[in-house]
VOMAR-330899 format. One record per residue (C-alpha): x, y, z; residue in three letters; residue number from 1; chain. Coordinates in nm, 4 decimals. Example, Ala and Ser with C-alpha at 12.3 -4.5 7.8 and 13.67 -1.06 7.14 Angstrom:
<atoms>
ATOM | X | Y | Z | r | k | c
ATOM | 1.2300 | -0.4500 | 0.7800 | ALA | 1 | A
ATOM | 1.3670 | -0.1060 | 0.7140 | SER | 2 | A
</atoms>
This chain:
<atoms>
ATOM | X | Y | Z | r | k | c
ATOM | 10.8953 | 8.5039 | 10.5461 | UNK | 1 | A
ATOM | 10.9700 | 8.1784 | 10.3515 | UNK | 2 | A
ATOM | 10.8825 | 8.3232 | 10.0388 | UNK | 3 | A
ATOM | 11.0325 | 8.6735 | 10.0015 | UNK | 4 | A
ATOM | 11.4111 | 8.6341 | 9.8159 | UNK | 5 | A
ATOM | 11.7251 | 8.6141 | 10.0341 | UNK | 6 | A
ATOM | 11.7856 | 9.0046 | 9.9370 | UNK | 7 | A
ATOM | 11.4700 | 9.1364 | 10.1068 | UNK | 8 | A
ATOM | 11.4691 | 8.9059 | 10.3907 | UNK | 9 | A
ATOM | 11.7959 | 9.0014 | 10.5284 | UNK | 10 | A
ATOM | 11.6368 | 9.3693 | 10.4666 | UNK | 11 | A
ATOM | 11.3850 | 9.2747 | 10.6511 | UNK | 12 | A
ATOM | 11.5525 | 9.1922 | 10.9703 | UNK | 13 | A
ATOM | 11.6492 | 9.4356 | 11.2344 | UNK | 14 | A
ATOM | 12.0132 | 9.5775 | 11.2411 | UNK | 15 | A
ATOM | 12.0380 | 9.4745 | 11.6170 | UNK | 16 | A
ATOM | 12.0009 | 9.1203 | 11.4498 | UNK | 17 | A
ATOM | 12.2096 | 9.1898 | 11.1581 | UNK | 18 | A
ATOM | 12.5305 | 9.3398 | 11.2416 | UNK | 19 | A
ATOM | 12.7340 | 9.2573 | 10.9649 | UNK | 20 | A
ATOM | 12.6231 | 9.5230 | 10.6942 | UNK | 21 | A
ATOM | 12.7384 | 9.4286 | 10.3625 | UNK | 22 | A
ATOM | 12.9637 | 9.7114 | 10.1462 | UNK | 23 | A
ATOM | 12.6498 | 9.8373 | 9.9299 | UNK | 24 | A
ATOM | 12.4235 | 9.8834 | 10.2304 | UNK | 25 | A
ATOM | 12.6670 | 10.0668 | 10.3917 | UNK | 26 | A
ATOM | 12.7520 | 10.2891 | 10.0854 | UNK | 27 | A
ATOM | 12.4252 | 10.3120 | 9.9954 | UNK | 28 | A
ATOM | 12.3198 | 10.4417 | 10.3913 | UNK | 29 | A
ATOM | 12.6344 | 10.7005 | 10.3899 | UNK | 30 | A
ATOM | 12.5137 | 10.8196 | 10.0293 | UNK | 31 | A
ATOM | 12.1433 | 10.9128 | 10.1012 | UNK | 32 | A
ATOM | 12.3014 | 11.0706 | 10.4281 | UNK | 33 | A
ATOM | 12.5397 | 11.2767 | 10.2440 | UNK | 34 | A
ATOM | 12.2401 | 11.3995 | 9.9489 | UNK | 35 | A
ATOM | 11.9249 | 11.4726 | 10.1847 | UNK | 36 | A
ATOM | 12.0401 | 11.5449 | 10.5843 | UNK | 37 | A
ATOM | 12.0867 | 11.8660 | 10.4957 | UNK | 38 | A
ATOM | 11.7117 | 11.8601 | 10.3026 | UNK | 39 | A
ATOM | 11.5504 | 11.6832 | 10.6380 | UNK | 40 | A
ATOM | 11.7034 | 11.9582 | 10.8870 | UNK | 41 | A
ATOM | 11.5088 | 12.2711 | 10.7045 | UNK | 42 | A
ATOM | 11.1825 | 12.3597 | 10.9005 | UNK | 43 | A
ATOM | 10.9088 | 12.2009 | 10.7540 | UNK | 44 | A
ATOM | 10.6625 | 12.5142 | 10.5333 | UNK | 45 | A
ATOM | 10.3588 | 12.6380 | 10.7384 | UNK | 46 | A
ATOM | 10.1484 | 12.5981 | 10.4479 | UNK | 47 | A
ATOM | 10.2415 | 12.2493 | 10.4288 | UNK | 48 | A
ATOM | 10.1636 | 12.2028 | 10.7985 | UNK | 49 | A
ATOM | 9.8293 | 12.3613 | 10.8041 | UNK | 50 | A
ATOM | 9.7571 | 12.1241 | 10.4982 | UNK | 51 | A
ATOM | 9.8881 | 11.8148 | 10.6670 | UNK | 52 | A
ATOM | 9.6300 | 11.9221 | 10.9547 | UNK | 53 | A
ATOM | 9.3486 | 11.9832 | 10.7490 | UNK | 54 | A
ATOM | 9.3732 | 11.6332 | 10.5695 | UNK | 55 | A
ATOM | 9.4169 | 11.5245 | 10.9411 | UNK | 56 | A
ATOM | 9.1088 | 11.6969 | 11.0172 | UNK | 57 | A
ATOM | 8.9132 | 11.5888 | 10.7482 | UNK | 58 | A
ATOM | 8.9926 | 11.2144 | 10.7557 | UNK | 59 | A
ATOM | 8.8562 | 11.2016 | 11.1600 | UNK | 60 | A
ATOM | 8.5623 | 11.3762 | 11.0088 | UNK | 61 | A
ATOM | 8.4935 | 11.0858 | 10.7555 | UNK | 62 | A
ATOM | 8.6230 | 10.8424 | 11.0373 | UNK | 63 | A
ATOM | 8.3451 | 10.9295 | 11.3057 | UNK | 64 | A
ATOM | 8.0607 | 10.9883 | 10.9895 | UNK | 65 | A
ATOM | 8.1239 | 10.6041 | 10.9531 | UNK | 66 | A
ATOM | 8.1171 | 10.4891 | 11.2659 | UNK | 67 | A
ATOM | 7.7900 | 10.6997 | 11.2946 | UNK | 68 | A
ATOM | 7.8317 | 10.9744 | 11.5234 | UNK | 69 | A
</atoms>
């Protein structure tokens, strides 16, 4: 991890090993709270479901044609 800048290593690292946050992180967190839990607590569309199974579907498909079987 030598070669990533200081910035996205300390990103990288869990919070249980970081617990200092610095100010913007914890801004930053609070902000994208604030603008989209209300967005990630509506029910997700059935249309969109049945399409997220179909892809599903359709990649195993492709999956077991290469394998052969």
């Amino acid at each position: 991890m030598t070669d990533l800048p200081a910035r996205r290593r300390r990103l990288a690292v869990s919070d249980a090993a970081m617990p200092e946050r610095d100010a913007f992180d914890l801004w930053l967190g609070a902000s994208l709270r604030e603008a989209f839990d209300q967005v990630t607590a509506e029910p997700i569309p059935e249309d969109l479901l049945r399409m997220i199974e179909e892809d599903r579907a359709e990649r195993e498909r492709l999956r077991q044609k290469r394998r052969g079987g």
